[in-house]
N, C-alpha and C positions, 0 to 999 in steps of 0.2 A: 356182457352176459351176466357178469357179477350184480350188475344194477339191478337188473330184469327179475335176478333169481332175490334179489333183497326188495323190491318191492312187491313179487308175489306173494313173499313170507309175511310182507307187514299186511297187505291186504286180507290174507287168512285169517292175521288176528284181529284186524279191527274187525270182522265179519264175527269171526266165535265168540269176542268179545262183547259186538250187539245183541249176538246169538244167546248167552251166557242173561244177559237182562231182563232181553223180551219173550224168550220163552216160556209158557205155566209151565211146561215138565219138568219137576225139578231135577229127571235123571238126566234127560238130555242138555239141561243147562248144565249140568257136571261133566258129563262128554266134552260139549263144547269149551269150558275150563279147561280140562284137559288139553284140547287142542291148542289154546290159547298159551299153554304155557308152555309146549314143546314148540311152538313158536318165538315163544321170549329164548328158550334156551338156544334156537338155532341163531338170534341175534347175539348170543354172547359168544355161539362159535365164528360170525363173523368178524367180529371183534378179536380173535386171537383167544380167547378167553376160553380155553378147553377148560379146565376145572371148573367155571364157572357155568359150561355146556353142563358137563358130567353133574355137579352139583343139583341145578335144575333140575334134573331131567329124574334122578334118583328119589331128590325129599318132596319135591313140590309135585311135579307130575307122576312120579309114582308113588310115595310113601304119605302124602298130608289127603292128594285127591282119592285114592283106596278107603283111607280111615271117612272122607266125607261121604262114601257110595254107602259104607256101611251103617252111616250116619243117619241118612236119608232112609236105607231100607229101614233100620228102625225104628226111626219114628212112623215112618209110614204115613207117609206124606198126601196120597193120593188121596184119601177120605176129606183131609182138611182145606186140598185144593177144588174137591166139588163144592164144598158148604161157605166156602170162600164168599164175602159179601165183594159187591163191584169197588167201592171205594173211593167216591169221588174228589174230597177232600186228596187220599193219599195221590192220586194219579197230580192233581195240581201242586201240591207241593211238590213232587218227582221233577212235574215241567218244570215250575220256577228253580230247582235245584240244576236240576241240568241243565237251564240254562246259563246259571251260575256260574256250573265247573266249566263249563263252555268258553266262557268270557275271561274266565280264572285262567285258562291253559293259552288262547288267545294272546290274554298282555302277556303271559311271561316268555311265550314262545317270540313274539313279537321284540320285547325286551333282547330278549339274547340274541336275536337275529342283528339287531340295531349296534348290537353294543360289539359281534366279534367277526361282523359279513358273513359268517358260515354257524349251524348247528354247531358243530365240535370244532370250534376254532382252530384249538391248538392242537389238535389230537388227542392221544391218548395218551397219561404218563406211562412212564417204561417200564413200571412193575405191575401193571394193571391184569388184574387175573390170577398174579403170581399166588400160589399157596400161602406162602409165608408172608407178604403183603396182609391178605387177607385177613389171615390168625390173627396180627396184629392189630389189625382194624377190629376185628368182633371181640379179641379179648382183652383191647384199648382201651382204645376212644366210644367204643361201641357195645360194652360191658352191659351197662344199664340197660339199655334199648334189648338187647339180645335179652338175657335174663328174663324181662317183663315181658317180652313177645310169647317165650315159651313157658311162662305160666299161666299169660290168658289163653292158651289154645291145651293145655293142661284144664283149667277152669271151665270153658267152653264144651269141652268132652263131657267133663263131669256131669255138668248141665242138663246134655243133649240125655247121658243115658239118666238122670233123677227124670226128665219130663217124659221119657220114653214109659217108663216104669208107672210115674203119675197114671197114665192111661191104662194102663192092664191092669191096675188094683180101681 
């Protein structure tokens, strides 16, 4: 039953996650983001990983995708996706990209299958999810990386509301 109930959940996200690409509307590509990611969160509560559920489900599906709905209503999107040109160049490169990450997930998935007979070989180690684990990790080994994420999504904001603005004047 556990299997059945963890491949329904992966199905949903690869679906919102197609969902999330191929859609013009940029709002209902944000819904389906949304989805997608209280999907990630319910793999990290199979995982044992409640903080990492709660986590999720708190900054990413509610606090980062809110700030992007509000993002979207202000620039105000809809106008820019009627005057949209078709884009044929971009559609090809897109192909040839995506077939790329294709090939890219492919050998590695392939790799790790080859190398331990099973996706998670060896399991999980035994602090995985744990709080203080964690802390360790982002205020580690994972300092830099963290720091620089949360000034490009700092930068990004700032961005969105200067081109917002650019158009009302």
């Amino acid at each position: 039953m556990e299997m059945i109930l963890i491949n329904l959940v992966a199905f949903v996200a690869i679906f919102a996650a197609l969902m999330v690409v191929f859609h013009r509307n940029p709002m209902v590509s944000i819904i389906f983001l949304i989805i997608n990611l209280v999907c990630v969160a319910l793999f990290f509560l199979f995982l044992q990983a409640q903080f990492l559920f709660a986590i999720q489900l708190v900054v990413y599906a509610g606090a980062i995708m809110v700030l992007f709905l509000f993002v979207v209503m202000l620039l105000n999107l809809r106008h820019e996706e009627e005057t949209r040109p078709g884009g044929r160049i971009q559609r090809m490169l897109a192909l040839v990209g995506g077939v790329g990450l294709v090939g890219l997930l492919w050998r590695s998935l392939r790799g790790r299958l080859a190398g331990s007979g099973a996706v998670m070989g060896g399991g999980l180690p035994d602090r995985f999810g744990n709080v203080e684990e964690i802390g360790r990790l982002l205020f580690g080994d994972y300092l830099l990386a963290f720091e620089v994420s949360s000034a490009l999504l700092v930068v990004a904001m700032i961005g969105a509301v200067i081109l917002a603005r650019r158009n009302e004047s």
